[in-house]
Structures are given as C-alpha cells and as structure tokens.
Residue frames as qw, qx, qy, qz and C-alpha x, y, z in Angstrom:
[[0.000, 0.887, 0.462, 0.000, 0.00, 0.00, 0.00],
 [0.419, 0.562, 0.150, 0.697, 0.96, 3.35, -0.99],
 [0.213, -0.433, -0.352, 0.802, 1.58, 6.35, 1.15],
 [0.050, 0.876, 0.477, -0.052, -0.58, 9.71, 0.86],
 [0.463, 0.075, 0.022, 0.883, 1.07, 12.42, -0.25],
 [0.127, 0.876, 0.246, -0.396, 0.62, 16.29, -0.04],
 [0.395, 0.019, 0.399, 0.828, 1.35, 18.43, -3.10],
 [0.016, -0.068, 0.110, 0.992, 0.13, 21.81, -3.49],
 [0.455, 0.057, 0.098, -0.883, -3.37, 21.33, -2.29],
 [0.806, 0.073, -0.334, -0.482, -3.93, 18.43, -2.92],
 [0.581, -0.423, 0.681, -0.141, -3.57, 14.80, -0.95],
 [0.713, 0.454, -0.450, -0.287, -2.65, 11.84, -3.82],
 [0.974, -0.172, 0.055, 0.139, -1.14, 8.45, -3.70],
 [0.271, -0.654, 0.401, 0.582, 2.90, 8.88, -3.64],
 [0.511, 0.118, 0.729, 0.440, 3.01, 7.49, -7.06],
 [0.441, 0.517, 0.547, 0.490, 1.13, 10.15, -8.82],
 [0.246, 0.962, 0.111, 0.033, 2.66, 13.38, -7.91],
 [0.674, 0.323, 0.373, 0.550, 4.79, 15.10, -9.73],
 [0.241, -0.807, 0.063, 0.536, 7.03, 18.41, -9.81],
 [0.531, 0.847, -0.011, 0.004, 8.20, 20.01, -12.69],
 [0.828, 0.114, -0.032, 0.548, 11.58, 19.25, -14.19],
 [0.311, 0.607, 0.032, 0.730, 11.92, 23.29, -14.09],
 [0.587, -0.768, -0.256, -0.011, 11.08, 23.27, -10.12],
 [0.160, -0.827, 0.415, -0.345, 13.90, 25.55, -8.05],
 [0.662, -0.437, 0.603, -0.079, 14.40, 22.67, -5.66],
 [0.936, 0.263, 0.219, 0.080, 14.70, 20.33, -8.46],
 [0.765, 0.467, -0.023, 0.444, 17.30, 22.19, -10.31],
 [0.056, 0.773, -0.277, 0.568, 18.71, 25.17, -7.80],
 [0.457, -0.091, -0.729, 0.502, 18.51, 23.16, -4.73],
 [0.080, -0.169, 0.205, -0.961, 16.53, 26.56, -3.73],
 [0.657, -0.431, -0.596, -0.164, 14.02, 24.65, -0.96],
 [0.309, -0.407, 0.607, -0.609, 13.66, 25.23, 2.77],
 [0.671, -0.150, -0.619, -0.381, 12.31, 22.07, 4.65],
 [0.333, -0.563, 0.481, -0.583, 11.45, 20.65, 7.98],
 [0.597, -0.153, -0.775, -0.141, 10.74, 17.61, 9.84],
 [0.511, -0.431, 0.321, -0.671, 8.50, 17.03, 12.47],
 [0.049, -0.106, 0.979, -0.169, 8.87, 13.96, 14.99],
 [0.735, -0.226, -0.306, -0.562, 5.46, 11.79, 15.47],
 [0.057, 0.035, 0.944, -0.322, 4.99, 9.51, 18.94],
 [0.113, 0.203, 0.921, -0.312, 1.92, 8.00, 19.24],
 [0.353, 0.437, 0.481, 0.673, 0.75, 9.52, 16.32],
 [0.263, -0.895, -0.283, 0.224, 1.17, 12.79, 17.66],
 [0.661, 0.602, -0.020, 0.448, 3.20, 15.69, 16.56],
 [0.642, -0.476, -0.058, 0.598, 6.51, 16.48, 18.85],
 [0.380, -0.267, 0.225, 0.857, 7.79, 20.46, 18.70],
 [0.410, 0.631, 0.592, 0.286, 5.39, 21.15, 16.07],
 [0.001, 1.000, 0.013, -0.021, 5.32, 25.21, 16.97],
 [0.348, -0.560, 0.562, 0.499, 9.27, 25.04, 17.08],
 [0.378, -0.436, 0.487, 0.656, 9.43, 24.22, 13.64],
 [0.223, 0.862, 0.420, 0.175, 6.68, 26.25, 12.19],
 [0.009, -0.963, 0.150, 0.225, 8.95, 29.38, 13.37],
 [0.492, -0.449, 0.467, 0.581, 12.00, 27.99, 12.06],
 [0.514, 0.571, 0.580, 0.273, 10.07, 27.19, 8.98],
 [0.365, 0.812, 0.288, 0.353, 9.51, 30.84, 8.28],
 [0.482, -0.732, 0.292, 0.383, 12.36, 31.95, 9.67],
 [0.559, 0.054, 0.687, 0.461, 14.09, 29.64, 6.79],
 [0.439, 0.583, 0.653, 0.204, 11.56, 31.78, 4.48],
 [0.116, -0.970, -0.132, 0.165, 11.99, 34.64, 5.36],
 [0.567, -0.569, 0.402, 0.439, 15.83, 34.46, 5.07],
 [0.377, 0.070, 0.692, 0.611, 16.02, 33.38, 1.44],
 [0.513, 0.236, -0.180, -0.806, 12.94, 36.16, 0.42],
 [0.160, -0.303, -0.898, -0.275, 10.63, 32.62, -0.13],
 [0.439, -0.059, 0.219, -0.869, 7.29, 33.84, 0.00],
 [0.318, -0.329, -0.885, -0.089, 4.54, 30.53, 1.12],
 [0.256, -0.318, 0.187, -0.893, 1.24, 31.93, 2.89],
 [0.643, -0.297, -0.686, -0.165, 0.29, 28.91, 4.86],
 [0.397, -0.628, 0.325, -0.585, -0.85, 29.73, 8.21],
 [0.240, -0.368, 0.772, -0.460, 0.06, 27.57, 11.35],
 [0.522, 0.047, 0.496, -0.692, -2.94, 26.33, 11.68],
 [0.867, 0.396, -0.067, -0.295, -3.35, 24.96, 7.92],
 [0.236, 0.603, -0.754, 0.111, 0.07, 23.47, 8.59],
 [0.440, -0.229, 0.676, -0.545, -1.45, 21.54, 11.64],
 [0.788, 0.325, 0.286, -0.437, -4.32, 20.29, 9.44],
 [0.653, 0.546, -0.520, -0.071, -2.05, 18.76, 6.37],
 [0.016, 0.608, -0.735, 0.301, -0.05, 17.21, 9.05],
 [0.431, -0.131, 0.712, -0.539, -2.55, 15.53, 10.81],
 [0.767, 0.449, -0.081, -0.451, -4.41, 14.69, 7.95],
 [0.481, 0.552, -0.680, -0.019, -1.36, 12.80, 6.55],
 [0.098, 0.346, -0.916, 0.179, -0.67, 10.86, 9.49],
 [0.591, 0.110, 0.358, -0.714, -3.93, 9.92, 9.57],
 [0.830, 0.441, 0.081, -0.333, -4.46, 8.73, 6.33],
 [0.573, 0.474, -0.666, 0.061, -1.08, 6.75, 6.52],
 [0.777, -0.606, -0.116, -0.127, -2.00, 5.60, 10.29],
 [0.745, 0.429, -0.384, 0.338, 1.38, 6.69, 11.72],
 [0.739, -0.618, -0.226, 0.147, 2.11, 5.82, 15.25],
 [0.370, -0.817, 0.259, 0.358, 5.93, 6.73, 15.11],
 [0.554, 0.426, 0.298, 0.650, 8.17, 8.47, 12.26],
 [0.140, -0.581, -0.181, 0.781, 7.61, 11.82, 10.92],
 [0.346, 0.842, 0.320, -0.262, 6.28, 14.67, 8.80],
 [0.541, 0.048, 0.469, 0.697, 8.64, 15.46, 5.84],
 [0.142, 0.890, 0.332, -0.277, 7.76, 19.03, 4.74],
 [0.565, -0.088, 0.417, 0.707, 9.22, 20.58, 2.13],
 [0.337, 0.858, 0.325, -0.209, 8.76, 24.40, 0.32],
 [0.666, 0.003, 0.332, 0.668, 10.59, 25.80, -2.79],
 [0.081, -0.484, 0.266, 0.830, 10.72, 28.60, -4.62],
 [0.649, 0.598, 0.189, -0.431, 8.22, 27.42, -7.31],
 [0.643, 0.215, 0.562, 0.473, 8.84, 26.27, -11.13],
 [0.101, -0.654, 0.092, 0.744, 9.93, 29.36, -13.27],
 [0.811, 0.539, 0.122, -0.193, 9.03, 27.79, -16.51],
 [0.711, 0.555, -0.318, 0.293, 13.26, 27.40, -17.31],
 [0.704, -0.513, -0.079, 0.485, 16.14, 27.24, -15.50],
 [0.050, 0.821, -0.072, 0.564, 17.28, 30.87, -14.86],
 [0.462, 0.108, -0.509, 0.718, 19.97, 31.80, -12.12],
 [0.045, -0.225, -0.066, -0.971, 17.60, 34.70, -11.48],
 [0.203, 0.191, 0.829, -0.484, 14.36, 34.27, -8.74],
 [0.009, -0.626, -0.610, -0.485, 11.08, 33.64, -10.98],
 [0.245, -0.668, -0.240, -0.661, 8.29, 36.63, -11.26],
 [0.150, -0.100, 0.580, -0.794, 6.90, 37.76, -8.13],
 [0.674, 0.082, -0.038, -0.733, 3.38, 35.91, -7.56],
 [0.348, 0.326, -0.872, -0.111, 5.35, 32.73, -8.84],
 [0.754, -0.395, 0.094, -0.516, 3.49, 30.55, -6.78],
 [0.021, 0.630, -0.774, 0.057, 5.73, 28.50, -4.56],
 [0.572, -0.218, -0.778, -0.144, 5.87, 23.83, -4.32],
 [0.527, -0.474, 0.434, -0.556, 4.77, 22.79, -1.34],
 [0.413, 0.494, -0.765, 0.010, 5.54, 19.34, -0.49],
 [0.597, -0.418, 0.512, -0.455, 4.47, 17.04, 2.72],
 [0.816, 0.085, -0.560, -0.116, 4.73, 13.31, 2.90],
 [0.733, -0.595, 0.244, -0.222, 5.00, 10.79, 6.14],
 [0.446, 0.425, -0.770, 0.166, 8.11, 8.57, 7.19],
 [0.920, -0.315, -0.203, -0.118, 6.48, 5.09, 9.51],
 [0.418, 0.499, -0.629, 0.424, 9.92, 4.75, 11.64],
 [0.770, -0.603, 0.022, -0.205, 8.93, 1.97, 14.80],
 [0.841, -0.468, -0.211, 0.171, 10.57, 2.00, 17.36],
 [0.322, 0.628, -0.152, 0.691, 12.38, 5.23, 17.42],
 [0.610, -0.727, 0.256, -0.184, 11.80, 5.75, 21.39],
 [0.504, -0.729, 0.463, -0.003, 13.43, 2.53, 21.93],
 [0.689, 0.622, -0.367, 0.057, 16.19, 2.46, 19.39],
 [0.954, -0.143, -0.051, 0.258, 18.82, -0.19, 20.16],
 [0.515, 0.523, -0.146, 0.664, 21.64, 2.41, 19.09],
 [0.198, -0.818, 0.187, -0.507, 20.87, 4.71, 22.27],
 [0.946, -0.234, -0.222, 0.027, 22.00, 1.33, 24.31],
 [0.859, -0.173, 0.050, 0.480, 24.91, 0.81, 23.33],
 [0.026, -0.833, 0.285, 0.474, 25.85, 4.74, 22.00],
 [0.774, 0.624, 0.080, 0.079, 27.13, 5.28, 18.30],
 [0.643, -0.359, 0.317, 0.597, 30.86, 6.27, 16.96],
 [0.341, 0.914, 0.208, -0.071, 31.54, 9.19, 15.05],
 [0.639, -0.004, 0.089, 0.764, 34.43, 10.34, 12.96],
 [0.243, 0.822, 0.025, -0.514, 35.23, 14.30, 11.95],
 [0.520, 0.406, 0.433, 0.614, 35.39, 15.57, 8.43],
 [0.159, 0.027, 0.094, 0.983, 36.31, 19.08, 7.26],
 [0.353, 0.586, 0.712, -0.157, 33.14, 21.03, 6.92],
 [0.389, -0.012, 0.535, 0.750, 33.00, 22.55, 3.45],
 [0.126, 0.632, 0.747, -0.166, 29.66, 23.88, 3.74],
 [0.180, 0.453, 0.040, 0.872, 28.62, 27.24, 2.88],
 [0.279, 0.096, -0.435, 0.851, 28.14, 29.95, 5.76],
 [0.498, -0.156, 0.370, -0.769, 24.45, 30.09, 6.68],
 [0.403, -0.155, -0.901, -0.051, 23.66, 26.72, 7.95],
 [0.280, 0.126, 0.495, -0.813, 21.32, 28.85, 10.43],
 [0.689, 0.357, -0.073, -0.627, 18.73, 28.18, 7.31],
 [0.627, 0.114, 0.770, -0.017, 17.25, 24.34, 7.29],
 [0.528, 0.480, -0.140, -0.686, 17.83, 24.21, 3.53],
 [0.962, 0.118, 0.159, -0.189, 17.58, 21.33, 1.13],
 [0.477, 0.701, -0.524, 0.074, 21.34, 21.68, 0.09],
 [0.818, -0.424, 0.367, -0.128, 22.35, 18.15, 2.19],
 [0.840, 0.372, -0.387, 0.074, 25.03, 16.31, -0.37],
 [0.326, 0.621, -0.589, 0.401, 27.71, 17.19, 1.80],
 [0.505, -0.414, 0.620, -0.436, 26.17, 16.17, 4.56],
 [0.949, 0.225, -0.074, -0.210, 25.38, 12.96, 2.86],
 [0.774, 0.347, -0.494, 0.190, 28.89, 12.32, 2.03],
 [0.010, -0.474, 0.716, -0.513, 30.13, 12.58, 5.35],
 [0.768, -0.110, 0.483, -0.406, 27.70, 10.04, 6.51],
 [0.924, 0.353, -0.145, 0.004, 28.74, 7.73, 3.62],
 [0.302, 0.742, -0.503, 0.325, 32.41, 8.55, 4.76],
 [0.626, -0.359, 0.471, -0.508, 31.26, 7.64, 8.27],
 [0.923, 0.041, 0.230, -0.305, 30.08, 4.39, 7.07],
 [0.786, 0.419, -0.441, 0.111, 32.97, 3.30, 4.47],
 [0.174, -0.631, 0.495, -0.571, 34.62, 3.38, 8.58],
 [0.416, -0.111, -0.895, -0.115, 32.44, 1.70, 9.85],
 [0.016, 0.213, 0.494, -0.843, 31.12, 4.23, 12.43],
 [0.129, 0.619, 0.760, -0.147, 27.83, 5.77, 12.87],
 [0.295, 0.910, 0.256, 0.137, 28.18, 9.43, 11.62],
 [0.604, 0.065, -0.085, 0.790, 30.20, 12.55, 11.70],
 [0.257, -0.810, -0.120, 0.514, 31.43, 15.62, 12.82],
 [0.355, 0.864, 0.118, 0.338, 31.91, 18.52, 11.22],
 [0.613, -0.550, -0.034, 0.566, 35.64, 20.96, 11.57],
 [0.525, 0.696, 0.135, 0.471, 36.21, 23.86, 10.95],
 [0.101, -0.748, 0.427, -0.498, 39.02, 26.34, 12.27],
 [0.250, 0.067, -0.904, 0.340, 39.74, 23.43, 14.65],
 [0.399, 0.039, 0.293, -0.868, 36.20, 23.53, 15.82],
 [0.179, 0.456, 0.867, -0.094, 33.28, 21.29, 16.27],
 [0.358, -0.090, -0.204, -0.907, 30.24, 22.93, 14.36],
 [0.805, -0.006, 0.268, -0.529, 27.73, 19.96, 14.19],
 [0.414, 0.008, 0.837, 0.357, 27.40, 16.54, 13.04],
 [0.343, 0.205, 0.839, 0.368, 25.61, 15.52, 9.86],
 [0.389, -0.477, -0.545, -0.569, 22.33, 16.09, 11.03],
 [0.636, -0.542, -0.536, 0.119, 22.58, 16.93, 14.27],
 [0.040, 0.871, -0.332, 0.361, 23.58, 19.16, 17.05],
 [0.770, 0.128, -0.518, 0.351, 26.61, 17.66, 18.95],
 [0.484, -0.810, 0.246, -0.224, 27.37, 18.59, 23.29],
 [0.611, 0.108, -0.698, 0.357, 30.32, 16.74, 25.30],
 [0.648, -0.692, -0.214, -0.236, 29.99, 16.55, 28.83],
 [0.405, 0.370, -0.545, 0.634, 33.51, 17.41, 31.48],
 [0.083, -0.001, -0.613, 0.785, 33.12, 17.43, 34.89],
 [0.029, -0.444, -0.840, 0.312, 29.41, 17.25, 34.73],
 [0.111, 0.557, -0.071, -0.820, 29.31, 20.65, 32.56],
 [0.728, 0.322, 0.579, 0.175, 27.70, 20.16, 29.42],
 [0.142, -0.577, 0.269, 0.758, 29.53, 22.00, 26.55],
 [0.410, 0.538, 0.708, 0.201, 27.77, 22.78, 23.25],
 [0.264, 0.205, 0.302, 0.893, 28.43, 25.43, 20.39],
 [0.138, 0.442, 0.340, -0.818, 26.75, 28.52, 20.37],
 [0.345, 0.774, 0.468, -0.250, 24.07, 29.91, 18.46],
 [0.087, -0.499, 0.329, 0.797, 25.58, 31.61, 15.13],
 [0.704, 0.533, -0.074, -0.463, 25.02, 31.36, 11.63],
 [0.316, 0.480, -0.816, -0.065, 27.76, 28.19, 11.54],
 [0.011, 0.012, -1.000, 0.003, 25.19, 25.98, 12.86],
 [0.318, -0.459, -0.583, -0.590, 21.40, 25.00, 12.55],
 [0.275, -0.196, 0.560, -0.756, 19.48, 26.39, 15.82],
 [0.367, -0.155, -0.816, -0.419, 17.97, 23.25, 16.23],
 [0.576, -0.438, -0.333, -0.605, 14.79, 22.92, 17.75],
 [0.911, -0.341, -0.220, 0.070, 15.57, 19.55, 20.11],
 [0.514, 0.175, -0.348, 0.764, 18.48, 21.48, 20.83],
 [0.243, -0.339, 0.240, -0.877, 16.73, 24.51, 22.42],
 [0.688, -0.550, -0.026, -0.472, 14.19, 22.33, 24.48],
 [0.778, 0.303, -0.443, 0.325, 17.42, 19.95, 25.58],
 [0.406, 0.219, -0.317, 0.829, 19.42, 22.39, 26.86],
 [0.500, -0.353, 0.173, -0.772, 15.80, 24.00, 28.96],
 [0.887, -0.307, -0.293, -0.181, 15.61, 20.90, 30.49],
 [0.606, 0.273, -0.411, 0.624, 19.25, 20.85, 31.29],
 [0.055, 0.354, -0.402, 0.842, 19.08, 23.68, 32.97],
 [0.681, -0.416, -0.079, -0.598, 15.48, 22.81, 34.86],
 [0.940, -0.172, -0.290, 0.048, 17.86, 19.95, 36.12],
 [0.446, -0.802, 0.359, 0.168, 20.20, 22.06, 37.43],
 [0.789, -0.160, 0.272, 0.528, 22.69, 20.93, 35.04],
 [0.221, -0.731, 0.247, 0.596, 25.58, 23.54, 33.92],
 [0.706, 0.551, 0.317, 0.313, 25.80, 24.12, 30.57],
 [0.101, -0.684, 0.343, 0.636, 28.48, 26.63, 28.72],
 [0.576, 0.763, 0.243, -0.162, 27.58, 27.59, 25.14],
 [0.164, 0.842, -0.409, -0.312, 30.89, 27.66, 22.95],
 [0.803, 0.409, -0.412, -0.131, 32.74, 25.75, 20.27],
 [0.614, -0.590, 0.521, 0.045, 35.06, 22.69, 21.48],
 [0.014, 0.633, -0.750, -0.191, 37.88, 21.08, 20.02],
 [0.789, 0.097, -0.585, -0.158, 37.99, 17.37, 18.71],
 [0.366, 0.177, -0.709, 0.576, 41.05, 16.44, 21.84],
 [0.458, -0.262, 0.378, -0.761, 38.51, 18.67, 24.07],
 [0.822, -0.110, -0.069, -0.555, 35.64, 15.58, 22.90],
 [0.783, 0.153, -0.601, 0.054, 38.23, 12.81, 22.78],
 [0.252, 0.124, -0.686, 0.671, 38.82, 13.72, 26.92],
 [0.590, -0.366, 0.079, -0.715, 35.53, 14.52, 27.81],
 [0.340, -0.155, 0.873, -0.312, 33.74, 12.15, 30.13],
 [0.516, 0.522, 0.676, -0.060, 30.13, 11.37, 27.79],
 [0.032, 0.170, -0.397, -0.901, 29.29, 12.84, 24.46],
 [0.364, 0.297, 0.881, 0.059, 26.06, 12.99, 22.42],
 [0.032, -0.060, -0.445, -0.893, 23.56, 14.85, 19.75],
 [0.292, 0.456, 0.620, -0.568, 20.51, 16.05, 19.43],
 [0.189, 0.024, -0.487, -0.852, 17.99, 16.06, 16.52],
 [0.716, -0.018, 0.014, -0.697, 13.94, 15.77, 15.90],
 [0.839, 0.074, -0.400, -0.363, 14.21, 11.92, 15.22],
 [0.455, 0.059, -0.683, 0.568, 17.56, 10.72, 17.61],
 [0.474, -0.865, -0.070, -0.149, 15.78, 13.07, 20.37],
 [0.025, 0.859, -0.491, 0.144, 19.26, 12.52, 22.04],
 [0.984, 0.057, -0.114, 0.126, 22.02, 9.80, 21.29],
 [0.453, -0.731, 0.427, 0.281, 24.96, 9.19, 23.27],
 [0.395, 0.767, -0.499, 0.089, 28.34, 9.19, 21.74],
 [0.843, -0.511, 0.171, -0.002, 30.70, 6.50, 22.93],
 [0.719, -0.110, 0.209, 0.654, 33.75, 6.98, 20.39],
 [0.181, 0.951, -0.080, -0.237, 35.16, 10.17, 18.62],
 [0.447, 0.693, -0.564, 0.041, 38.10, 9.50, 15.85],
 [0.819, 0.058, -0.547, 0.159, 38.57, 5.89, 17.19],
 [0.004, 0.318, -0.617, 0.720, 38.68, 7.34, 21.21],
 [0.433, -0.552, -0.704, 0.105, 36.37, 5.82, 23.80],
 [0.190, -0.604, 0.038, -0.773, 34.70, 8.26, 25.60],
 [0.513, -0.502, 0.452, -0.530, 34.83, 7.77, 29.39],
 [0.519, -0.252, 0.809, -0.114, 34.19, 3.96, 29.80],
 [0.060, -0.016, -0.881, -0.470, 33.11, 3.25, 26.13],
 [0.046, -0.408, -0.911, 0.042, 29.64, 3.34, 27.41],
 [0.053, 0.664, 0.316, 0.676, 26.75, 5.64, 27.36],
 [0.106, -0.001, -0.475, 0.874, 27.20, 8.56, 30.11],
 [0.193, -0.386, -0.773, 0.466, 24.48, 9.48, 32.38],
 [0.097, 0.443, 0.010, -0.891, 24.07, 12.92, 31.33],
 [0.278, 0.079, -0.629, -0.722, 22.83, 11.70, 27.76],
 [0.288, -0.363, -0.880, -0.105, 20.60, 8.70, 28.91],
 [0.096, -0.485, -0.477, 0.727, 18.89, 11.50, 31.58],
 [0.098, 0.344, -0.265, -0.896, 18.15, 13.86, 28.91],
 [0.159, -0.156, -0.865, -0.450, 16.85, 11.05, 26.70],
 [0.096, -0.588, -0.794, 0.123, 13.98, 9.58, 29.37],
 [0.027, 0.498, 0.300, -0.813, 13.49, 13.79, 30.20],
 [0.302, 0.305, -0.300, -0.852, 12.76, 15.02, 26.50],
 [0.236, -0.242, -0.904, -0.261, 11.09, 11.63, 25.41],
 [0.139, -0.300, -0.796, 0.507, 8.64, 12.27, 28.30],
 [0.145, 0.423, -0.061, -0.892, 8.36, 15.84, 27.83],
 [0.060, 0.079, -0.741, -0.664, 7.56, 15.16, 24.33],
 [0.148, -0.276, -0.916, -0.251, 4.82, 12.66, 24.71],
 [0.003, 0.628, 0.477, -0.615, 3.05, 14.92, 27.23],
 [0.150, 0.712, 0.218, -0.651, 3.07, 17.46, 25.20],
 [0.170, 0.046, 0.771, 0.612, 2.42, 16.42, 21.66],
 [0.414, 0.319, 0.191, -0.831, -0.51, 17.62, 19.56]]
C-alpha cells in the first residue's frame, strides 16, 4: 500500500505526484524544509518548527502563505491517512517552477511547491543504538556559511555520513578552524566534569529545535551548561558525548576519531536527557 502524499493542495497516492523538471528545488537546490517527529501519532515540537520554517523563508525572500494552523491540518491529515504511530512529517517548500532554469528568482506571484509526505519509523523511542551509543568520525566542513537556514542543500552532509560508514562508524562531525560545528544532522554537546559544553548559536550551525528544548531541560535539572565551540582532543577527553535532533531526540556518543569516551559506554548525562525530552515530548504532543 501506498503512502498519501501532499502536493500543493492536494492529498494523492505517492506514485502520482509530480514536480516540474523546471522546479527551483529540483534544479537550484533553492528549498527550505522541515521535519517534524510523530509519537503515538502525535506531533513532537510542532510550533518550534513552524517558526524555524519561516524563519528559513523569510531568510532566502521565499514567499509561502500557509498559516500555522493549515500546517497543523495537512499534518494531521497525513498521518492519519497513513495511520502513523511513530516516524515523521517530511515538509518541504521551494521557490516554485519558473518555466526554465534561470539563475535569477522567478516573477513575483510565482506561486511557490509545497511538499508534505510521512516517514512510519517503529521504534524510534526505543532504538537499540541509544544502548549501546554510536561512533563518530570528523570531516572538514566545506559547507557554505548560513547553515542557520534548514535548507535542502544536504550532499555534503550525505557524504560525510557515507564517509562515516565506508569506517564503519555511525556518523560525523563537522571541523572547521579546529572547531566542532555539528554533526551531519545533528547538534553535537560533550559533557567534562558534569558541565555540558555545546556550540553557540551563530550562523555556523542550525538552531535546532531539540536542541533549544534539551538544553531547557538541562538547565530545569540544574545541570551547567556553557555555550561555545570545542575542540575534537577537548571531545576525545571529555567524560560522555552525544547529539541532538527531531528523530535521535538525544544519542549518546561512545567513540570520537577511534577514542572511547569515558568507559566506552553511554554517560548518564545523555541517557537522563533522553527519558526527560522523550517524556516531555509525549506529554506534550498535539
């Protein structure tokens, strides 16, 4: 059986829609997109990343005039009519189809894609990886300079997860200036002395969502947090590492460039966080 798609008004089997070969995202990469988590078929964050959403629009001049609310209704609708317990919402807006491929943003009025489709992913609460913690190498990061905007431009991050894998590890880290930015797809913390350390806020990483409600739990637990970039050596000495994104919610780290972290095993700080934001979550899903 076929999934339900959304495409510009209109709900279809996936199999019969269809984007123009002359679409922006198709041929400029020039897309914002989000993803929203689903427990119990319920959507996790949802208002976090409606503002990033048009944050993301706003940044690149993308002009979409769905309101919140009709955002809410496509969603739900979707996981409805694909009956999806746990995964997520796959959302996705471009810049529209200019009738050619021109360097140059179509007309004004253009009228932009609009994109939705579910992803069925059981047993994402209790993924076997958060057990036993994953293993992550770094790679340069080669990006370009406002990863603040969730756009569709992901190859690179692709190959560093393929890079990851020809390893045999679970993902990577990103360096630049001798600096952690993020991993892949994720935002990345270590943990020293019970401090958790995690880049700031800039335009050299994505302000993710499960990162801001993380790090407010953190701190509702009394734990110490300090906001600034750290070294690889800094992560290979820490005592726990781990990341945070809409679908991992938060996964310890247990190696960095072939180091064990503390005892090889996931640290306390991460597995705490986990049961806190899972919870959180499920309470307050919509």
């Amino acid at each position: 059986m076929s999934r339900t798609v959304y495409l510009n008004g209109t709900y279809l089997p996936e199999e019969e829609a269809q984007v123009s070969i002359f679409d922006r995202g198709f041929v400029m990469g020039d897309a914002v997109y989000e993803v929203t988590c689903v427990l119990d078929g319920k959507l996790t964050e949802f208002d976090g990343h409606m503002a990033r959403l048009q944050r993301s629009l706003k940044e690149l001049e993308m002009v979409c005039d769905i309101t919140r609310d009709e955002w809410l209704e496509i969603h739900r609708k979707l996981i409805e009519l694909n009956g999806v317990e746990e995964g997520g919402v796959y959302l996705q807006v471009t810049r529209g189809n200019a009738g050619d491929r021109d360097f140059h943003y179509p007309p004004a009025g253009t009228p932009p894609t609009v994109v939705l489709y579910t992803q069925s992913k059981p047993g994402l609460v209790e993924d076997p990886k958060a057990d036993k913690g994953i293993k992550v190498i770094s790679v340069p990061d080669l990006r370009w300079h406002r990863r603040d905007i969730k756009t569709v431009q992901l190859l690179y991050a692709s190959m560093a997860k393929m890079a990851a894998e020809k390893e045999g590890k679970d993902d990577a880290w990103f360096v630049e200036d001798g600096y952690v930015t993020e991993g892949s797809s994720n935002n990345c913390y270590i943990v020293k002395g019970g401090k958790i350390i995690t880049r700031d806020l800039s335009h050299d990483i994505l302000h993710g969502i499960t990162r801001g409600s993380v790090l407010r739990m953190a701190r509702e637990a009394q734990m110490v947090i300090e906001e600034r970039p750290f070294t690889i050596a800094e992560a290979q000495s820490a005592d726990e590492a781990f990341y945070t994104s809409a679908s991992a919610f938060v996964m310890p780290i247990v190696e960095v460039d072939g180091v064990a972290l503390g005892d090889g095993k996931p640290g306390k700080v991460a597995k705490r966080l986990r049961e806190i934001y899972i919870e959180e979550s499920r309470n307050s899903a919509i």
